[in-house]
N, C-alpha and C positions, 0 to 999 in steps of 0.2 A: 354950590350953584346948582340950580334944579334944570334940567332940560330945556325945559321952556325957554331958559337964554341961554341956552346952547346952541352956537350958529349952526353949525352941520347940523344939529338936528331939526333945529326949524326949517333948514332949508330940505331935507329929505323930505318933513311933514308937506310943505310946499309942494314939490314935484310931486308926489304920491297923491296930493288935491287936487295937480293942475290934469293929472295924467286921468284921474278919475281911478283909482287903486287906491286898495288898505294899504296902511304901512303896519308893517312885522317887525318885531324886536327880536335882536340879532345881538353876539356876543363876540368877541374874538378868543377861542376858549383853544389854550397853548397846554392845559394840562386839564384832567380830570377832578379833582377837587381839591378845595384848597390846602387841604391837609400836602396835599403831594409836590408842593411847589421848592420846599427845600432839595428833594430827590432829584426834582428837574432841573435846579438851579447847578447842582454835581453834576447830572450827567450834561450839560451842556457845557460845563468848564473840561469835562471830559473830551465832547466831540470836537471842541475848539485847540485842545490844548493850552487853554488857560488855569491859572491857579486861582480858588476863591477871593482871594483878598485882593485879586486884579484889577485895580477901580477902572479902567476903561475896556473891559471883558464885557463882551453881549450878558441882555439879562436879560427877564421877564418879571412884570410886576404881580405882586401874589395875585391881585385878584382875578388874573385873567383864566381862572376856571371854568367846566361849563357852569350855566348857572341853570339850576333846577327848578321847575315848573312853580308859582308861587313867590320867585325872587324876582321881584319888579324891580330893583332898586336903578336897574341900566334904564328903566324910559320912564322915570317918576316922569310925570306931566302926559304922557300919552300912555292912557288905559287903552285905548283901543287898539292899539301895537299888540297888548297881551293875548287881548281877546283873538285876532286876527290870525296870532300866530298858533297858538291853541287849535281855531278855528282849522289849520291848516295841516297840522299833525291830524287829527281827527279825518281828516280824509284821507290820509295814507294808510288807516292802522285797520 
């Protein structure tokens, strides 16, 4: 399913038109790359005290890494999220 029928996202595109604001693409990023997600998967059965094979033990889904400049895949349907947030690094740096 592509963005475009993704309700929260139409609906953020929405406010961000009604408010007269870009909208920025944004990630929820729990580890650094996805190579690193099994490490993090350990040390979090660590912090909890749970064992790997604990099927109702807190997780994190691989992909939730940062995602690096180029990786649109989080707002296919909104280009201009990328461009915006690009846009935005570029004035801090």
């Amino acid at each position: 399913m592509g963005w475009k029928n993704n309700a929260s996202a139409i609906a953020c595109w929405q406010i961000a038109k009604d408010l007269g604001v870009g909208l920025v693409a944004a990630n929820m990023s729990i580890f650094c790359d996805g190579d690193d997600h099994d490490a993090h998967d350990r040390m979090l059965c660590i912090g909890t005290g749970k064992i790997v094979q604990d099927e109702s033990r807190m997780r994190y889904a691989p992909e939730l890494y940062f995602n690096r400049p180029g990786n649109a895949r989080v707002v296919q349907g909104f280009p201009e999220a990328i461009t915006n947030t690009l846009a935005i690094g570029d004035g801090v740096m």
